[in-house]
GUKE-371696 format. One record per residue: residue number from 1; residue in three letters; y, x, z of N, C-alpha, C, CB in turn. Coordinates in nm, 4 decimals. Glycine has a CB too. Layout:
<atoms>
(atom NUM, 'ALA', (Y, X, Z), (Y, X, Z), (Y, X, Z), (Y, X, Z))
...
</atoms>
This chain:
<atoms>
(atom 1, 'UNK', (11.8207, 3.5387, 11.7091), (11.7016, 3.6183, 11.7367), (11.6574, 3.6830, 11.6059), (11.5869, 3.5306, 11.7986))
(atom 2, 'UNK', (11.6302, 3.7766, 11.6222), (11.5917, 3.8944, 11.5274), (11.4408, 3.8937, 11.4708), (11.6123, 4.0324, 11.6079))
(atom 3, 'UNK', (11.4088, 3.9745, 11.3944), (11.2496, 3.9229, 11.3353), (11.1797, 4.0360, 11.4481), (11.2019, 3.9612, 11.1148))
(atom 4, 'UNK', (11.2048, 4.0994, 11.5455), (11.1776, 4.1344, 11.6453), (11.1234, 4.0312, 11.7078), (11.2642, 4.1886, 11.6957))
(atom 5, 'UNK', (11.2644, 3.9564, 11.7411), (11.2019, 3.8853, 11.8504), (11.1021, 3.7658, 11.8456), (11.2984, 3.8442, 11.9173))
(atom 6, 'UNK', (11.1678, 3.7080, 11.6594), (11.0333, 3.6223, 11.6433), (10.9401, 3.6587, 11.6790), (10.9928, 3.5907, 11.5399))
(atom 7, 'UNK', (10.8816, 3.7904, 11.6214), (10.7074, 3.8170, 11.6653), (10.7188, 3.8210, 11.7888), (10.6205, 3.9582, 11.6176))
(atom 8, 'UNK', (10.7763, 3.8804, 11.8548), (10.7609, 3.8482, 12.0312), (10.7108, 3.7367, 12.0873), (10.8834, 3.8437, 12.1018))
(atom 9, 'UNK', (10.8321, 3.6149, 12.0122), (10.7484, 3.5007, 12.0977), (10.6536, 3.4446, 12.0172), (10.8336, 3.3796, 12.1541))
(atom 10, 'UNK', (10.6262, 3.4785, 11.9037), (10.5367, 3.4017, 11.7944), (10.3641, 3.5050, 11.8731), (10.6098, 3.4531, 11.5586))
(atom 11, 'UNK', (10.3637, 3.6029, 11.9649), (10.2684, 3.6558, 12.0345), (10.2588, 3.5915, 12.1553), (10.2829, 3.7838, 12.0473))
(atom 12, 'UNK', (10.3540, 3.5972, 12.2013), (10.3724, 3.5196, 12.3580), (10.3150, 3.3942, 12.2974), (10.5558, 3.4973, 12.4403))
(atom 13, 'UNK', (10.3599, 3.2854, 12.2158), (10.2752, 3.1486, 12.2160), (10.1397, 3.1720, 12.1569), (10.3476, 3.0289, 12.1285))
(atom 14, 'UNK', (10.0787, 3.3025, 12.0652), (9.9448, 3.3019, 12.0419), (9.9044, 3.3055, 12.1838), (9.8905, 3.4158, 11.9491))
(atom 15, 'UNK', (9.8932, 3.3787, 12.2598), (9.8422, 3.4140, 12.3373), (9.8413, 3.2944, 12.4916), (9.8995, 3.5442, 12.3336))
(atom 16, 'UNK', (9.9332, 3.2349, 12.4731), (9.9457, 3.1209, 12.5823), (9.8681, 3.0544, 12.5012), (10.0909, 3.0486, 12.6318))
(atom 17, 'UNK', (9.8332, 3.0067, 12.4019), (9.7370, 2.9193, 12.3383), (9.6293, 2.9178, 12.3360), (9.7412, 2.9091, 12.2493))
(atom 18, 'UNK', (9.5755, 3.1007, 12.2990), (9.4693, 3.1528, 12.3403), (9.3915, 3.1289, 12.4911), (9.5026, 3.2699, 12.3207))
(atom 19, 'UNK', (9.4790, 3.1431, 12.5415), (9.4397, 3.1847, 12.7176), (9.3893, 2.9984, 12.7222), (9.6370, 3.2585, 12.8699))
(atom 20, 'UNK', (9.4700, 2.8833, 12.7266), (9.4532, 2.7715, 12.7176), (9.3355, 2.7364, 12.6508), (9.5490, 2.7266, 12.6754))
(atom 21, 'UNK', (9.3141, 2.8052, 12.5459), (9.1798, 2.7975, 12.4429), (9.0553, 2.8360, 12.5500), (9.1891, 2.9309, 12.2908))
(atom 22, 'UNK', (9.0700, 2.9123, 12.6177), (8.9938, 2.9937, 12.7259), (8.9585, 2.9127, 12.8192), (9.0650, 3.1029, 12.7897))
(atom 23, 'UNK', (8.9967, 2.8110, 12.8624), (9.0140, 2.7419, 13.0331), (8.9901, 2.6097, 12.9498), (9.2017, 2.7586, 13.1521))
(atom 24, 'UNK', (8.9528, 2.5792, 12.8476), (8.9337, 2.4609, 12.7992), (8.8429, 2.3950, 12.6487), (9.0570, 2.4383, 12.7978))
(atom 25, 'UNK', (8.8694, 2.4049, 12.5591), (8.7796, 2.4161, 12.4623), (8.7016, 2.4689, 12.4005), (8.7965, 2.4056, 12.4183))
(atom 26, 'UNK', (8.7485, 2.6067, 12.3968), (8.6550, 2.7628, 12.3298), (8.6250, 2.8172, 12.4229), (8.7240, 2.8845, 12.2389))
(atom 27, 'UNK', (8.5624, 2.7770, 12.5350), (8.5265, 2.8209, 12.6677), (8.3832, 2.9129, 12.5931), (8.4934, 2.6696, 12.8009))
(atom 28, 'UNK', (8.2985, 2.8146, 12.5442), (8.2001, 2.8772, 12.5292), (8.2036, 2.9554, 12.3777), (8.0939, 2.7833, 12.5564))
(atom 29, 'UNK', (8.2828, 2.9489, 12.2803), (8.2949, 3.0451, 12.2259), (8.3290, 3.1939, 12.2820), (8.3620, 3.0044, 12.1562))
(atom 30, 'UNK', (8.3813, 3.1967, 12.3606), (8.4616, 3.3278, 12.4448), (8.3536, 3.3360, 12.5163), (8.6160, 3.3114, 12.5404))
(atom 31, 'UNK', (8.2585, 3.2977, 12.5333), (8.1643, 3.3471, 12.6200), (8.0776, 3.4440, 12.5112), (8.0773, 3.2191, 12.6999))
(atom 32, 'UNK', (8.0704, 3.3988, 12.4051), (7.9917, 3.4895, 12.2951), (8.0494, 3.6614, 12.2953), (8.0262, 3.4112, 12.1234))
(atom 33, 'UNK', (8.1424, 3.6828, 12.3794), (8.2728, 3.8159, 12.3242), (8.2276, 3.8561, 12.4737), (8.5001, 3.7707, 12.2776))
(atom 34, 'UNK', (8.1686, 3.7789, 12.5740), (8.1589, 3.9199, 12.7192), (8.0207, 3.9926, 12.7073), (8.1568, 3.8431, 12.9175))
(atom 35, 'UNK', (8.0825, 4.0979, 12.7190), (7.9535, 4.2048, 12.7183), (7.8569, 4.1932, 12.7891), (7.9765, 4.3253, 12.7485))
(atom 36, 'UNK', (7.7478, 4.2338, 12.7941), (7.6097, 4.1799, 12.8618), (7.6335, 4.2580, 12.9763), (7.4517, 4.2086, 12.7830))
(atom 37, 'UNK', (7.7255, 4.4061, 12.9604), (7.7197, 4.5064, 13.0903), (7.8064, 4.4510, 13.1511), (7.7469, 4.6610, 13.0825))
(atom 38, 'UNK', (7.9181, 4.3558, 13.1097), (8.0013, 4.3099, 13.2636), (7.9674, 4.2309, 13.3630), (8.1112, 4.2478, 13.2497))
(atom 39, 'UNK', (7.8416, 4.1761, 13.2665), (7.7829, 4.0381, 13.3514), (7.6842, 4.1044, 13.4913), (7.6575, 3.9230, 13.2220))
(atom 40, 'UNK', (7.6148, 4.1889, 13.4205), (7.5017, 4.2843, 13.5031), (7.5761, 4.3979, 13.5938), (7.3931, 4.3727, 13.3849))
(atom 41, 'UNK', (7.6494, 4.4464, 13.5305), (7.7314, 4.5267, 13.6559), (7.8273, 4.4903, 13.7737), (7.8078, 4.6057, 13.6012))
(atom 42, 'UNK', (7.8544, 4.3502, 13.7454), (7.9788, 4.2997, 13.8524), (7.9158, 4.1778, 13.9039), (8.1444, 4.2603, 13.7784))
(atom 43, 'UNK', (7.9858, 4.1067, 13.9545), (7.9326, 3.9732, 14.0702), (7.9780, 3.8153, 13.9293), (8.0940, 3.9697, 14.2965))
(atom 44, 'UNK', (8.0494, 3.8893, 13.8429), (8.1366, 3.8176, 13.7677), (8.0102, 3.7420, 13.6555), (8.2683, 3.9301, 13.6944))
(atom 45, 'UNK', (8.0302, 3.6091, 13.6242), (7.9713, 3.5267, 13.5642), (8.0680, 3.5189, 13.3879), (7.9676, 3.3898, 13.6746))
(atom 46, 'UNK', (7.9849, 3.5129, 13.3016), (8.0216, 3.5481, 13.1880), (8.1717, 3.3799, 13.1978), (7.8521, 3.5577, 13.0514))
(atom 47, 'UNK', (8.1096, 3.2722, 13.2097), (8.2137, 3.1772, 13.2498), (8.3388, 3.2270, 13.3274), (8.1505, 3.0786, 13.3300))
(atom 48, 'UNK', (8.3439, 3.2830, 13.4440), (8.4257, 3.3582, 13.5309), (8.5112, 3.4353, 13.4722), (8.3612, 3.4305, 13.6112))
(atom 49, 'UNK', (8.4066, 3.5670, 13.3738), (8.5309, 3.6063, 13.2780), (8.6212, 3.5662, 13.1729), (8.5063, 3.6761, 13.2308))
(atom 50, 'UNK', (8.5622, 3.4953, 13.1278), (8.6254, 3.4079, 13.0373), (8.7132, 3.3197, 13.0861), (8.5425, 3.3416, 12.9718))
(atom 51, 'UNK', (8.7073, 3.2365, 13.2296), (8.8561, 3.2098, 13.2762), (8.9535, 3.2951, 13.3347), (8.8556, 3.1241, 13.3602))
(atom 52, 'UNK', (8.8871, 3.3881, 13.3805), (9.0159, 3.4919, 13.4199), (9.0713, 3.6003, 13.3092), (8.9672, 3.5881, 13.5500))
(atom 53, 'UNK', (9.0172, 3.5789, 13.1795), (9.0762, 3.6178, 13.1016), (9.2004, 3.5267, 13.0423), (8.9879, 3.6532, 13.0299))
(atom 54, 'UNK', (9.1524, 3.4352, 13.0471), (9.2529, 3.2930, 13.0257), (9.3646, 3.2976, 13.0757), (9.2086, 3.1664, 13.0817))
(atom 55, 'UNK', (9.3628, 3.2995, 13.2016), (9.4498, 3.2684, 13.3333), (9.5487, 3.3804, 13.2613), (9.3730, 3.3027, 13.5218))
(atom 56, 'UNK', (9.4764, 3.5405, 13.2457), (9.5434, 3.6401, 13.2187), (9.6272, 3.6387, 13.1107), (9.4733, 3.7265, 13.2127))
(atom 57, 'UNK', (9.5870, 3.6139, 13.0213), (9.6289, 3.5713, 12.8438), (9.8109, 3.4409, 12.8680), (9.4133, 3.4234, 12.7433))
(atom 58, 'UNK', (9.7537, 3.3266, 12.9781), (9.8589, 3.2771, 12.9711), (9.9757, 3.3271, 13.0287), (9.8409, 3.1817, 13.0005))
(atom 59, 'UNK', (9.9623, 3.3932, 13.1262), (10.0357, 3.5106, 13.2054), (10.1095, 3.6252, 13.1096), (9.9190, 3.5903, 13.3007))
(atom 60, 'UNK', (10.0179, 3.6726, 13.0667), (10.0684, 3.7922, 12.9388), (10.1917, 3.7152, 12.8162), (9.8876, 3.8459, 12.8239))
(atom 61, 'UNK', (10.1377, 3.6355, 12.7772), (10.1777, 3.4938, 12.7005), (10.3611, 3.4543, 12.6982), (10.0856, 3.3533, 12.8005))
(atom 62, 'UNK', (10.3391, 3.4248, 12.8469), (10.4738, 3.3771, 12.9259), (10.5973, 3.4900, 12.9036), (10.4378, 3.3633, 13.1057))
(atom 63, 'UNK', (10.4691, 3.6163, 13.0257), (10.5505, 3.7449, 13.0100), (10.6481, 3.7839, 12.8512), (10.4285, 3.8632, 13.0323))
(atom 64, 'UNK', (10.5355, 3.8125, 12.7443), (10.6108, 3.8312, 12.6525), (10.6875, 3.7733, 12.5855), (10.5738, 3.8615, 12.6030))
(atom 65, 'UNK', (10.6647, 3.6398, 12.5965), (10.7952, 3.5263, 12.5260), (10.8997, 3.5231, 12.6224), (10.7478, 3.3474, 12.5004))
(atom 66, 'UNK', (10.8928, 3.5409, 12.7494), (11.0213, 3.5488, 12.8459), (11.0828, 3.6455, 12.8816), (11.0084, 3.5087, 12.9511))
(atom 67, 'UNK', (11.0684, 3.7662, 12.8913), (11.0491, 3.8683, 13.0157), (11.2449, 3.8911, 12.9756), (10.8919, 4.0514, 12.9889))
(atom 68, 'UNK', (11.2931, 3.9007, 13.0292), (11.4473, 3.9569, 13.0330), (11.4408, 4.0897, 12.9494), (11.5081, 3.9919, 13.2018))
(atom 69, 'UNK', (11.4950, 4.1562, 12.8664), (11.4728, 4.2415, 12.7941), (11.4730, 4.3846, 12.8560), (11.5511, 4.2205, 12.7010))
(atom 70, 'UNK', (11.5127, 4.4308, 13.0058), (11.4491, 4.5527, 13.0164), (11.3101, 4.5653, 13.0942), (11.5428, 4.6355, 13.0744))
(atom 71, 'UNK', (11.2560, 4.4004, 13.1053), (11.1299, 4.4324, 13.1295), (10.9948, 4.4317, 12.9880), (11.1050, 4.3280, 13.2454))
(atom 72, 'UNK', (11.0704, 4.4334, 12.8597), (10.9783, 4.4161, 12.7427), (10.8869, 4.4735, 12.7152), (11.0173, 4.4229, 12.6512))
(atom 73, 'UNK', (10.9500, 4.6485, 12.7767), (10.8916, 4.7835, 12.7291), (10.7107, 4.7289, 12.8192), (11.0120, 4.9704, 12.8143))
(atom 74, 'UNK', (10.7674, 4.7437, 12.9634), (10.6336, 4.7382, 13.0684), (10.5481, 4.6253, 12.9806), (10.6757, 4.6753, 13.2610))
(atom 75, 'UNK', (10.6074, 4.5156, 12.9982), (10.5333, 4.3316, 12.9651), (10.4321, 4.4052, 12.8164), (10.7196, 4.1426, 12.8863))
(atom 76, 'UNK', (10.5000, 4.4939, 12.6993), (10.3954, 4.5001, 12.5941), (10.3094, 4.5979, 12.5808), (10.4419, 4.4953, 12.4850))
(atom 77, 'UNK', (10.3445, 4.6504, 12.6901), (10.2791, 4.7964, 12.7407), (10.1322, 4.7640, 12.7854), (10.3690, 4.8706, 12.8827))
(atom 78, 'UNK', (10.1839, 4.6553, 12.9066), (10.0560, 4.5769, 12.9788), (9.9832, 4.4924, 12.8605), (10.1124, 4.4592, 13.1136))
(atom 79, 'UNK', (10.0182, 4.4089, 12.7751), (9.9929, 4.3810, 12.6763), (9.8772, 4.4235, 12.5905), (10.0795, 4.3961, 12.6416))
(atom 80, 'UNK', (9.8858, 4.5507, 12.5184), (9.8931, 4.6365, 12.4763), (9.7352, 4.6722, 12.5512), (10.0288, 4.7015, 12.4923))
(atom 81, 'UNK', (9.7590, 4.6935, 12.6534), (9.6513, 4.7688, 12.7421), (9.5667, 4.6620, 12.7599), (9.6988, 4.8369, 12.8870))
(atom 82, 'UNK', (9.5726, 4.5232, 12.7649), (9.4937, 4.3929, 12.7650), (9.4339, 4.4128, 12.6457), (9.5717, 4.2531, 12.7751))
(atom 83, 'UNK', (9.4584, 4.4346, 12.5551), (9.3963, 4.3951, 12.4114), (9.2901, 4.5129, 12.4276), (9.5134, 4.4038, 12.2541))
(atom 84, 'UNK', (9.3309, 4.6452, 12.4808), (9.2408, 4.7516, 12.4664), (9.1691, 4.7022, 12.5651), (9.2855, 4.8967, 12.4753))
(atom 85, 'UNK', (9.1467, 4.6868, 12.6563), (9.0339, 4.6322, 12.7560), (8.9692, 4.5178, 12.6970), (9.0899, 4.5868, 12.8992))
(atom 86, 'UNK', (8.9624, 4.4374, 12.6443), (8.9122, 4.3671, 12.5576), (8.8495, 4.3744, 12.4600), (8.9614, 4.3264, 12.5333))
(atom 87, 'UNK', (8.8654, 4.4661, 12.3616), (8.8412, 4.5120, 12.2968), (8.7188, 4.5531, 12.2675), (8.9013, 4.5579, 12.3027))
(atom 88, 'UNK', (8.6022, 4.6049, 12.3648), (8.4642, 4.6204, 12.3905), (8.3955, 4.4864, 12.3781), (8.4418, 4.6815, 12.5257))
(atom 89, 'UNK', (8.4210, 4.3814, 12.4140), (8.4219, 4.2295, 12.3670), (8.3730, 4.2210, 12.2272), (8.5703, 4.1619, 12.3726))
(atom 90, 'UNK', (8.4789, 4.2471, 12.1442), (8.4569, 4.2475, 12.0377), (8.3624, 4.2657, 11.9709), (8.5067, 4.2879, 12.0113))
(atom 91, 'UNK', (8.3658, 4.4093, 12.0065), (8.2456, 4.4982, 11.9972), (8.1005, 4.4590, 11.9825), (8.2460, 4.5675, 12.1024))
(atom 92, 'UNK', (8.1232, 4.3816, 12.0863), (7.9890, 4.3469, 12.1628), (7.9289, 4.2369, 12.0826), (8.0105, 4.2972, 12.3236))
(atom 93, 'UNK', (8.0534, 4.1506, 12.0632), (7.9999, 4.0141, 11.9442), (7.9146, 4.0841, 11.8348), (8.1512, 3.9237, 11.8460))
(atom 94, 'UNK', (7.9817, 4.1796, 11.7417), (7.9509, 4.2511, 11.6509), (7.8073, 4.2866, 11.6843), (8.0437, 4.3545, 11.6346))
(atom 95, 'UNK', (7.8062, 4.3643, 11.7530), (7.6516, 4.4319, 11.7748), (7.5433, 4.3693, 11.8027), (7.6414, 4.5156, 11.8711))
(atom 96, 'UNK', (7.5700, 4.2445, 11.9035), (7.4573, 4.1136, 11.9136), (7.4672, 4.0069, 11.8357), (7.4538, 4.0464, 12.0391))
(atom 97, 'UNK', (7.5205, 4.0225, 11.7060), (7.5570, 3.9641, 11.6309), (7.5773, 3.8051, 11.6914), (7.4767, 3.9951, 11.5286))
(atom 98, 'UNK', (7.6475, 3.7670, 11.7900), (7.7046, 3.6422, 11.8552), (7.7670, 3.6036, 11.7458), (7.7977, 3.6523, 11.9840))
(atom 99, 'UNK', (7.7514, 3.4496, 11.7259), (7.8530, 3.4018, 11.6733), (7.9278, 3.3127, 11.7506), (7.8215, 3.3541, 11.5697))
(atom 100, 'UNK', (8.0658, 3.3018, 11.6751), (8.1701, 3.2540, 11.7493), (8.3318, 3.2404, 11.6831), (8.1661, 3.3444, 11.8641))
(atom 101, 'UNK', (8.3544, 3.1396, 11.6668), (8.5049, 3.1654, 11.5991), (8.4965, 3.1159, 11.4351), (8.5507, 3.3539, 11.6073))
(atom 102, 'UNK', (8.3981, 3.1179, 11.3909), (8.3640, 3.1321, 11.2508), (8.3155, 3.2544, 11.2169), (8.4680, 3.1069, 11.1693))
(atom 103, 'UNK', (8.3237, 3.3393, 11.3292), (8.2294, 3.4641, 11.2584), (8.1031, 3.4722, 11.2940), (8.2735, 3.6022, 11.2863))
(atom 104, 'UNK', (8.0030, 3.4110, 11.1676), (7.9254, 3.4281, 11.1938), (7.8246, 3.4963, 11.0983), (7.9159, 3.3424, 11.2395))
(atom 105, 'UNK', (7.8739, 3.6239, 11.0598), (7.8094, 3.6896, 11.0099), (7.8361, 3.8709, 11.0434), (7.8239, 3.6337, 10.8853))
(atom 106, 'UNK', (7.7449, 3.9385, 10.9807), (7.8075, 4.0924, 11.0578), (7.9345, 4.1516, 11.0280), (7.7211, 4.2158, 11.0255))
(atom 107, 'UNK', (7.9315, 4.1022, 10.8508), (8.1064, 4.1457, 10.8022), (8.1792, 4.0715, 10.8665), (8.1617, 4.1244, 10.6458))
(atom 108, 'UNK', (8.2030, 3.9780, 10.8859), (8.2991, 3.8927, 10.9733), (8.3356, 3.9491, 11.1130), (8.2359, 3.7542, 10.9972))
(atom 109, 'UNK', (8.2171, 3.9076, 11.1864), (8.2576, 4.0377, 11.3277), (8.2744, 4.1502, 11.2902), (8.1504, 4.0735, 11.4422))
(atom 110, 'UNK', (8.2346, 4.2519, 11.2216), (8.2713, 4.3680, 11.1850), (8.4264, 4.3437, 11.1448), (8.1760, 4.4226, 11.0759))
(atom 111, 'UNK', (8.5085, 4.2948, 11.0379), (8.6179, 4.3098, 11.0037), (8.7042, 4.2582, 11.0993), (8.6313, 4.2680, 10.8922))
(atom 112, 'UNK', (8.6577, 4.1871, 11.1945), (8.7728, 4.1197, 11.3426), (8.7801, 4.2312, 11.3970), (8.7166, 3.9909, 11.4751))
(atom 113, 'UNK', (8.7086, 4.3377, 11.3597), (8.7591, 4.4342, 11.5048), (8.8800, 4.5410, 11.4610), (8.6075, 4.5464, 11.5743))
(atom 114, 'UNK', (8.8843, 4.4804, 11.3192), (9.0314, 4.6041, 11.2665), (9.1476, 4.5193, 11.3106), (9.0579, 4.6467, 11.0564))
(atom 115, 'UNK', (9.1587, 4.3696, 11.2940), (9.2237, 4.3444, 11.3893), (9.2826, 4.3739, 11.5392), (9.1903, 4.2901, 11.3821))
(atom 116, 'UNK', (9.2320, 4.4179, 11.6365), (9.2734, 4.4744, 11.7402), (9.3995, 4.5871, 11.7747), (9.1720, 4.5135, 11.7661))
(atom 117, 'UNK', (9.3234, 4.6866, 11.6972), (9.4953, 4.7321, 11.6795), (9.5790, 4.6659, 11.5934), (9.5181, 4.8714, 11.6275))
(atom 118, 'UNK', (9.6208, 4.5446, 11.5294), (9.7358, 4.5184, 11.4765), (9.7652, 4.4613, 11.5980), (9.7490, 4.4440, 11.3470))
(atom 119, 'UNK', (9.7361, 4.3883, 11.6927), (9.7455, 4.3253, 11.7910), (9.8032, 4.3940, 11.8810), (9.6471, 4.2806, 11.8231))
(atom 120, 'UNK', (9.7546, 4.5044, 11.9141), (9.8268, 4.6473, 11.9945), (9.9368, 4.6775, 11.9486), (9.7560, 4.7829, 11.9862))
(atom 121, 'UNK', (9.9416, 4.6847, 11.8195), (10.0464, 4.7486, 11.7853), (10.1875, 4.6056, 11.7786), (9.9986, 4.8381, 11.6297))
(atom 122, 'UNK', (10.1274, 4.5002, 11.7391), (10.2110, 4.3639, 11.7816), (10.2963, 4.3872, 11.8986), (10.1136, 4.2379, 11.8215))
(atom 123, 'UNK', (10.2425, 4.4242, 12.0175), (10.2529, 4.3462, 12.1568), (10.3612, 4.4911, 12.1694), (10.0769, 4.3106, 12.2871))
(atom 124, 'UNK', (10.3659, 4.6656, 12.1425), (10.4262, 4.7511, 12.1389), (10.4906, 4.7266, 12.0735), (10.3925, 4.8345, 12.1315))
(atom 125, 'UNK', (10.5881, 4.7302, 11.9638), (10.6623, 4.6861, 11.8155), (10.7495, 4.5942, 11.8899), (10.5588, 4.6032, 11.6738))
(atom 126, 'UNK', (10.6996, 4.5208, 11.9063), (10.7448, 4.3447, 11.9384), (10.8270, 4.3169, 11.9946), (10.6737, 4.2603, 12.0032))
(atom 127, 'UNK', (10.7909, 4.4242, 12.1469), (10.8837, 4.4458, 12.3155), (10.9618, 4.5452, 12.3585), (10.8021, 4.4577, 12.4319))
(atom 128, 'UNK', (10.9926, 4.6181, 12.1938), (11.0797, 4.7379, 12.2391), (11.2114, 4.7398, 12.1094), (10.9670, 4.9055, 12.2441))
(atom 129, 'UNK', (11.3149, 4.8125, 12.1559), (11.4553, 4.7884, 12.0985), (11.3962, 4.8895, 11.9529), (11.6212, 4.8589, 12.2192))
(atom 130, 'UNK', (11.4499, 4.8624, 11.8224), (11.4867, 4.9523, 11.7410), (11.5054, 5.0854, 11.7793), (11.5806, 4.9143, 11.6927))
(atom 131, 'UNK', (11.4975, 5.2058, 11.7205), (11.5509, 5.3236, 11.7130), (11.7165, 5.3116, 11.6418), (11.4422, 5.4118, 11.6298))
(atom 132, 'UNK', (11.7354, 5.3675, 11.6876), (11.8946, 5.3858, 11.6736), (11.9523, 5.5151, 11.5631), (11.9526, 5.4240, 11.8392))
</atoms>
C-alpha cells in the first residue's frame, strides 16, 4: 500500500473513531458544534444530530478504508461533501464561542476551521488514482 492509501485508511479509521466518539463519549462535546438553526428549523434534537452524524461518520469511515477501488472516486467525493455540510458547525462553535474539544477560546475555534478544507482535500487526494 502506497502513501495514498495509508491516508485513506489512516481517514477511514479517524473518522470511524470519530463517529464512535459521537454515539458515546463526546456526545456532548459535539453537541457544542450543532447550529442553533438546525435545532429550530427541523424536528431534529441537537442529541439526534449528533448521533446521526455518528452513525454517518462510521459509515463514511468504513466506506473509505474499504470501498473496492473504483468506488474511491464517489466514497471521497461523498466524503468530501460531509465535511462541507458540516462545516457550518464549526462555524457556529466559533461564533457562540462554545467550548468543546479543548477549544476553548476564540483563536482556537477560529484556527479549527482552516482545518476543514485539509480534511476535504484528505478525503479527495486520498480516493483517487495518481495522474499519469
Amino acid at each position: 500500500m502506497g502513501a495514498r492509501g495509508v491516508a485513506r485508511v489512516a481517514l477511514g479509521g479517524a473518522l470511524i473513531f470519530a463517529g464512535i466518539s459521537h454515539l458515546s463519549f463526546a456526545r456532548k462535546d459535539f453537541r457544542a458544534q450543532v447550529p442553533d438553526t438546525v435545532v429550530e428549523l427541523s424536528p431534529l434534537s441537537e442529541d439526534a444530530v449528533v448521533l446521526g452524524s455518528g452513525v454517518v461518520e462510521v459509515a463514511l469511515g468504513s466506506a473509505i478504508a474499504f470501498a473496492p477501488r473504483p468506488h474511491r472516486p464517489l466514497v471521497g467525493t461523498v466524503a468530501a461533501a460531509f465535511f462541507a455540510a458540516v462545516f457550518p458547525g464549526n462555524i457556529s462553535q466559533w461564533l457562540h464561542g462554545r467550548d468543546a474539544f479543548g477549544l476553548d477560546t476564540d483563536e482556537r475555534r477560529f484556527n479549527r476551521l482552516f482545518f476543514q478544507p485539509v480534511l476535504i482535500a484528505w478525503a479527495l487526494l486520498s480516493t483517487r488514482e495518481p495522474r499519469r
